[in-house]
N, C-alpha and C positions, 0 to 999 in steps of 0.2 A: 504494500500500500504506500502510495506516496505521500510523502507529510503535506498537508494541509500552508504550515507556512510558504512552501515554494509554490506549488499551485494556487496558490494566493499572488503571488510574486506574476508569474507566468501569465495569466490568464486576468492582468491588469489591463484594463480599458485605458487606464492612463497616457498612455504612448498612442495617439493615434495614426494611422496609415492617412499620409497628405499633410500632415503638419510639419510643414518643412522648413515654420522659423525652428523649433523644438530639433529637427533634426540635423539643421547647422550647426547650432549648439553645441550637439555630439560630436559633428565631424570633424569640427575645428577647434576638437578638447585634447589636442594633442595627446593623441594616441601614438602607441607603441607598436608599429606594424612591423611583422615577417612579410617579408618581399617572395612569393614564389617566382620560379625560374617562365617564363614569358610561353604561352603555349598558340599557335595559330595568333600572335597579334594581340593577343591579350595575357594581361600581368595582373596577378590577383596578390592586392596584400589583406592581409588578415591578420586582426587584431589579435597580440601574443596572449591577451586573457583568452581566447578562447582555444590556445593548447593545450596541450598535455591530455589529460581521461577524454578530453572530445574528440581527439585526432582528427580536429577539423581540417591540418592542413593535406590530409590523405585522400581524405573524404571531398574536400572540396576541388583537389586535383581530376580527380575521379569523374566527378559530378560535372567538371568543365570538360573533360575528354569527350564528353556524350552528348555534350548540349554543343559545343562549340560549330559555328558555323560562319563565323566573321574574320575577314581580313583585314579589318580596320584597326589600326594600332587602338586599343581601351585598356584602361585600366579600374578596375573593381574594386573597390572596398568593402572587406568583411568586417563591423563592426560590433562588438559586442553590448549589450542594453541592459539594465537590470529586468524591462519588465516590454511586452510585444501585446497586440490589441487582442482580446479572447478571438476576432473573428481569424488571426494566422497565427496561432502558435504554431511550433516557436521563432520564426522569420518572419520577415518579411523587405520587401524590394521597391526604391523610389524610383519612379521611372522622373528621374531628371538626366537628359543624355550627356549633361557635356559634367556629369560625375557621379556613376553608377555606384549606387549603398545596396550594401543588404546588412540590414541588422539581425544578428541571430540574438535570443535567449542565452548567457553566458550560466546560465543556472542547470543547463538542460542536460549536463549531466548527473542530477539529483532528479530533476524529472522524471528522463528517462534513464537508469540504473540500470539496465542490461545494456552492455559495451555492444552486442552484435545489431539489435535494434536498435539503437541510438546511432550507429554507425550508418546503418541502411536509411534510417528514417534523414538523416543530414545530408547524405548525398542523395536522396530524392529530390528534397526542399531546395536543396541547392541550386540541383539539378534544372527543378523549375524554374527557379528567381533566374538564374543562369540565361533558359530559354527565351525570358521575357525580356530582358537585357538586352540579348546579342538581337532579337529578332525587331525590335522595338514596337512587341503587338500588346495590346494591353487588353482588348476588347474582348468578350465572352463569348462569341466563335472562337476565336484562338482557343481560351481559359479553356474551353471542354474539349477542344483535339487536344491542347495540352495535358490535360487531366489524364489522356489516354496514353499519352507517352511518360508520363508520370508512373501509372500503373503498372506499364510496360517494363518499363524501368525497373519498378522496386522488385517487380516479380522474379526478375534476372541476378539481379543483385541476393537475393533469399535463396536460390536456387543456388547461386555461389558460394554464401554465408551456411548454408548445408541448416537454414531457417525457416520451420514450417509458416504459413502463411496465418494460420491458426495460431501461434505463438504472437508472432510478430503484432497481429490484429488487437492480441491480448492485452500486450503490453504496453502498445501507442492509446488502447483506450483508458487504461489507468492512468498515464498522462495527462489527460484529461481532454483527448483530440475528440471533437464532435465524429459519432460514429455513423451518424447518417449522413455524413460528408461523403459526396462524390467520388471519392479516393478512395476512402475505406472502402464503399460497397464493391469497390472496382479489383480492391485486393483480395475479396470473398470471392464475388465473381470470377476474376480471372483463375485464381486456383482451380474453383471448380471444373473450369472450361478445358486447364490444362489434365486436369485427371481424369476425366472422359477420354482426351486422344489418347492420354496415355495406356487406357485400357485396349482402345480399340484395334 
C-alpha cells in the first residue's frame, strides 16, 4: 500500500498543466542537469534529483530511441517537481517549442516501489511526452493514435521486463493512476489480444 503522504504529494492539483509563469519559475531555478550524449539531433538533460532508484537516465534514453523522429537540433528538459496535476500523474509536457519541459514527479519512486514497473511505466510516459515534443501535435486525434503507440509500447517493454500485464496493471493502480484511463484499459486489452494468437 502506498502511504497516503506521497499520494497526497503526487496527485496535487496545485501545479497546473499551462501555467507557465509557475513553470518559468522552475526552469530558471537553477537546476542541476546531466547532459545525455545527443541522439538523432536531440540532447536530453535531466535533472540529477531524478537519478539514482529512478534510473531515469536509462529509461529516458530508451523512451527517446522509440519516439525519436526529428532532425532538428532540440534540446529537452527533464525537470523534476514536488507535486504534477491529479489529471497526468506522474508527468507531464509544455508544448512551448523554442524550450521543451517535461516535469516528472521526483517522489515517484515511493509511489511507484516496484523498480520493474516504475521502470516501464517512465519510459512509456516519457515515451509519450517525447512523441508530442518531436511531433509538435497536441490535438486528441493524435492523443488517441498516441495512446495506441503508448500501449504498444508498454506491452513490448513487459514482455522484455519478463512483466505480466496483470502485475504491472496492479501496481500503477495503487499508484493511484485513474484505471479507466484509456491506457490502462488498452494494457488489459492488448494482453488479452496477444494470448489469443498466442494460442492459436
Amino acid at each position: 500500500e502506498i502511504p497516503e503522504k506521497y499520494r497526497a504529494d503526487a496527485l496535487s492539483d496545485d501545479f497546473l498543466k499551462g501555467d507557465k509563469k509557475g513553470a518559468r519559475q522552475i526552469i530558471n531555478s537553477g537546476i542541476d542537469f546531466l547532459e545525455m550524449p545527443e541522439r538523432e539531433g536531440v540532447t536530453l538533460l535531466i535533472d540529477k534529483q531524478l537519478l539514482g532508484s529512478i534510473i531515469l537516465s536509462e529509461a529516458a534514453q530508451a523512451a527517446l530511441r522509440e519516439a525519436v523522429k526529428s532532425r532538428t537540433k532540440l534540446t529537452i528538459k527533464i525537470i523534476a517537481v514536488d507535486k504534477v496535476p491529479q489529471t497526468s500523474p506522474y508527468s507531464l509536457q509544455l508544448p512551448t517549442p523554442e524550450e521543451p519541459v517535461i516535469f516528472v514527479y521526483k517522489g515517484i519512486d515511493k509511489i511507484i516501489p516496484d523498480e520493474l514497473t516504475r521502470t516501464v511505466f517512465v519510459q512509456a510516459g516519457l515515451f509519450h511526452d517525447f512523441s508530442h515534443i518531436l511531433s509538435k501535435q497536441y490535438d486528441a486525434v493524435f492523443e488517441k493514435e498516441q495512446n495506441q503507440r503508448d500501449v504498444d509500447y508498454t506491452l513490448s517493454l513487459l514482455n522484455q521486463a519478463n512483466l505480466t500485464p496483470a502485475v504491472y496493471i496492479k501496481n500503477i493502480k495503487a499508484a493511484g493512476f485513474n484505471s479507466e484511463s484509456r491506457y490502462m484499459k488498452g494494457i488489459g486489452g492488448g494482453a488479452q489480444n496477444r494470448k489469443k494468437q498466442d494460442e492459436e
